[in-house]
C-alpha atoms as one frame of an Amber mdcrd trajectory, in Angstrom:
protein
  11.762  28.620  19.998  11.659  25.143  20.931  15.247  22.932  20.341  14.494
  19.783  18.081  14.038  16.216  19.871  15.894  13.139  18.918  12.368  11.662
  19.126  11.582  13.650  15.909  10.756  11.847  12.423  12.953  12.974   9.890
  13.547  12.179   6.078  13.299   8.520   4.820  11.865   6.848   8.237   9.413
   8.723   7.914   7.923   8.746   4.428   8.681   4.630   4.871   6.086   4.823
   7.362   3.452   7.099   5.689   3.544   4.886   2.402   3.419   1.726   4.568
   0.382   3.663   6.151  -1.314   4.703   2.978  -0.409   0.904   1.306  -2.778
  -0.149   4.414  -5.460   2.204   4.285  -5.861   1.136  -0.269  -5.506  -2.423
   0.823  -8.717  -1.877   3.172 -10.481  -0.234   0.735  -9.766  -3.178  -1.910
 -11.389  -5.430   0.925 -14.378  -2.671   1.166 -15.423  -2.755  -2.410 -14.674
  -6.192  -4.211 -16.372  -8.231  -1.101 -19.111  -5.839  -0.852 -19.677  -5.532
  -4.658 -19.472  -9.558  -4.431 -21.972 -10.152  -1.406 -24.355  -7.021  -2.588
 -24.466  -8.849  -5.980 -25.421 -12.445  -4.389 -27.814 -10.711  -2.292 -29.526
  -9.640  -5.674 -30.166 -12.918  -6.592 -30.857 -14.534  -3.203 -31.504 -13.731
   0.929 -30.209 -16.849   1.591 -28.015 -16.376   4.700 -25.187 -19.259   3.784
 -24.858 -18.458   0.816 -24.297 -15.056   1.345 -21.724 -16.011   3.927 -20.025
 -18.778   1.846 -19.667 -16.275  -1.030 -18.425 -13.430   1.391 -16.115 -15.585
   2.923 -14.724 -17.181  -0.393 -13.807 -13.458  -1.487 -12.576 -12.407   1.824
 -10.144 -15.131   1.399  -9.278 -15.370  -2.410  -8.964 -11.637  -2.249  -6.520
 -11.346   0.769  -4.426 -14.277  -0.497  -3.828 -12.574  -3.617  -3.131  -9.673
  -2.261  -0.480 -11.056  -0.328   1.265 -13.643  -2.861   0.999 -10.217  -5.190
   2.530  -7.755  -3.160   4.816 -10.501  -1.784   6.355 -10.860  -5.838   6.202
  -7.483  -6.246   8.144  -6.581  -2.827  10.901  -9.467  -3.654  11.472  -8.076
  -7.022  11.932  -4.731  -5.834  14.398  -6.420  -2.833  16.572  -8.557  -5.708
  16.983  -5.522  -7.737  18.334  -3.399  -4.484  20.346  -6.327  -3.760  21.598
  -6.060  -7.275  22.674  -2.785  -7.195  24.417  -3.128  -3.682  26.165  -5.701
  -5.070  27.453  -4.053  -8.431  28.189  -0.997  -6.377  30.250  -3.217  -3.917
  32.348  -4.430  -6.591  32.665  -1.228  -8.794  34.455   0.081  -4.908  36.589
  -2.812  -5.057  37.396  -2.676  -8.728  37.706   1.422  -9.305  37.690   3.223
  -5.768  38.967   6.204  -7.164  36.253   6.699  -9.546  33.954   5.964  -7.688
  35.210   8.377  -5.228  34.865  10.937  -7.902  31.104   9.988  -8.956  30.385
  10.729  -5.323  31.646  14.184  -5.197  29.938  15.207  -8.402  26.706  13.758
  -6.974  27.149  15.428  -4.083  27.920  18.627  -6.120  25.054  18.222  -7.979
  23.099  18.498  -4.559  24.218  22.033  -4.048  27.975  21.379  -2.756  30.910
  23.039  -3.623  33.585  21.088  -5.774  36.107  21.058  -2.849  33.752  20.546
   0.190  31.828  17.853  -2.310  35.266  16.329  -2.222  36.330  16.584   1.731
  32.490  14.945   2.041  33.056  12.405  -0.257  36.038  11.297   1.130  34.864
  10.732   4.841  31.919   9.590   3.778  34.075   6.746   1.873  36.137   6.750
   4.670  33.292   5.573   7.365  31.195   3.945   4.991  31.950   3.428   1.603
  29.419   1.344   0.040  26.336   3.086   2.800  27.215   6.242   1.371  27.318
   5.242  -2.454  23.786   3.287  -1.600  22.373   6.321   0.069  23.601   9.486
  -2.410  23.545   6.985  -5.600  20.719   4.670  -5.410  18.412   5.810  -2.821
  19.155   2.680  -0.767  19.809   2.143   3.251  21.666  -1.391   3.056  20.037
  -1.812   6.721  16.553  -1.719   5.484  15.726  -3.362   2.684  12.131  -4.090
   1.282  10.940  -7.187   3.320   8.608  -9.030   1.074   6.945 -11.102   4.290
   6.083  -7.753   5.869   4.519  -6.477   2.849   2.253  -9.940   1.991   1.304
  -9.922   5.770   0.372  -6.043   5.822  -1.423  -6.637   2.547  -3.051 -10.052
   4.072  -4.323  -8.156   7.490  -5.333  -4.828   5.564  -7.437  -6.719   2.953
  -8.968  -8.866   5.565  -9.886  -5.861   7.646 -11.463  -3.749   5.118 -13.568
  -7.511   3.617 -15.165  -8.006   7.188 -17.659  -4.813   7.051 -18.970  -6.007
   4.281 -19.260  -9.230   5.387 -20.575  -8.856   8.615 -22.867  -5.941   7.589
 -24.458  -8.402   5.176 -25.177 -11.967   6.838 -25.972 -10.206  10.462 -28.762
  -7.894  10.091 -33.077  -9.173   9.141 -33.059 -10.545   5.746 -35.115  -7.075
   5.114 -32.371  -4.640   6.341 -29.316  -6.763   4.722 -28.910  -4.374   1.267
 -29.434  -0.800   2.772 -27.471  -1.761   6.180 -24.353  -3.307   3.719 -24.570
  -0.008   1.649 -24.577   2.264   4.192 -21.704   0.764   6.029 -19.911   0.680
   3.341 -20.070   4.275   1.820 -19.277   5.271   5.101 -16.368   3.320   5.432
 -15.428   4.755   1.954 -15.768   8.071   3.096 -13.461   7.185   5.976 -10.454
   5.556   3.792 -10.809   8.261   0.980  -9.791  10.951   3.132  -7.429   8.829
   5.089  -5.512   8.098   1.886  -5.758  11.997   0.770  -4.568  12.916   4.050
  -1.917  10.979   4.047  -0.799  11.727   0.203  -1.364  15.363   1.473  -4.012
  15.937  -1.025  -8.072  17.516  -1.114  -9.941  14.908   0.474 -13.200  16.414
  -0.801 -12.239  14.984  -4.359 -10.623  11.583  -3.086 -14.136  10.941  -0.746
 -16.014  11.596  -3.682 -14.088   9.294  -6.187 -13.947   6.408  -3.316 -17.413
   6.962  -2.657 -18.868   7.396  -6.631 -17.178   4.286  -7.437 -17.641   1.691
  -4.110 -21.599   3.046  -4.834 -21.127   2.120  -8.858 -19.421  -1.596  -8.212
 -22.518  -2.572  -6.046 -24.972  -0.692  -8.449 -23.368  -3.183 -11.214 -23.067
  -6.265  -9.130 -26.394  -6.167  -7.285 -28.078  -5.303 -11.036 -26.281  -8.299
 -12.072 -27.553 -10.966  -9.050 -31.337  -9.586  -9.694 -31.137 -10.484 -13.330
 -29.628 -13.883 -12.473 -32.109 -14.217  -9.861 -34.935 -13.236 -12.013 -34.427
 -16.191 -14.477 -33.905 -18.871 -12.140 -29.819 -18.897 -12.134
């Protein structure tokens, strides 16, 4: 048997990571479909090379930047309300220590402790760290590591912007007459890559993830490009 490393991943860090991971791989995907549905659907109605560039671009963009100004309100909620409850728990310590020294022992009793080594935890737990141990057992916190919206709009930004850019560039590079099926075929593939990324990571079957990534990436430019003949068609 082999002794356990202090290089090891354990617990929280960890599962931080993979959802930072997985928040990556569904923000490339986002920048898969929507520019590809958007250029595929322009290239429907023209095989003009600007415009499918100025239209690929303009998506690119508008879709990263909302990405990030979204997941940056989202990500500063979620930090105010953690910053909330460390600071209600901070004052219940000051206000009532002794109850809150009970709530921690009955939470820790409720985690498979006995009443009086609950207690003898609790209380050097309160000792060394009253409010990290109240954040930690209670509210699922690490006062060290809060949500950082920045990191989040930036991820979300660079992910977004990543995933757009096969699209793109599979669409305004190629002959005018291998544009559509070079686009398409990029971008199943690229499907097929994130879908069972993101199942892998979310330790699920990737057979049924690939197939729902794929089905609908394959349905948006179906729709879009159906939509940019028609336009076409008449003159639009």
């Amino acid at each position: 048997m082999t002794e356990p490393t202090h290089e090891e991943n354990h617990g929280g860090a960890l599962g931080s990571r993979l959802n930072w991971l997985r928040a990556a791989v569904l923000g490339a995907n986002d920048g898969i479909v929507s520019t590809a549905g958007l250029v595929v659907g322009v290239a429907g109605a023209t095989q003009s090379r600007s415009a499918l560039l100025t239209a690929g671009l303009a998506g690119l963009l508008a879709g990263s930047m909302s990405m990030a100004a979204g997941e940056y309100v989202s990500v500063s909620t979620q930090r105010d309300s953690e910053l909330a409850a460390l600071a209600v728990e901070k004052r219940e310590l000051r206000e009532q220590p002794e109850a809150e020294l009970r709530e921690l022992t009955e939470l820790l009793q409720e985690r498979g402790l006995s009443r009086e080594v609950a207690r003898e935890a609790a209380e050097q737990l309160t000792e060394r760290d009253a409010l990290r141990a109240h954040a930690s057992v209670e509210l699922g916190i690490n006062p060290d590591e809060l949500t950082n919206p920045w990191h989040a709009a930036w991820a979300s930004f660079l992910a977004f912007t990543v995933g757009a850019l096969l699209p793109l560039l599979a669409i305004v590079l190629p002959p005018a007459g291998w544009r559509l099926p070079v686009t398409v075929v990029s971008v199943l593939a690229a499907l097929v890559l994130t879908g069972w990324t993101s199942a892998r990571l979310g330790a699920a079957a990737p057979r049924r993830a690939v197939v729902r990534n794929v089905v609908g990436g394959a349905l948006a430019m179906a729709v879009t490009y159906a939509a940019g003949s028609a336009l076409g068609a008449v003159g639009v």
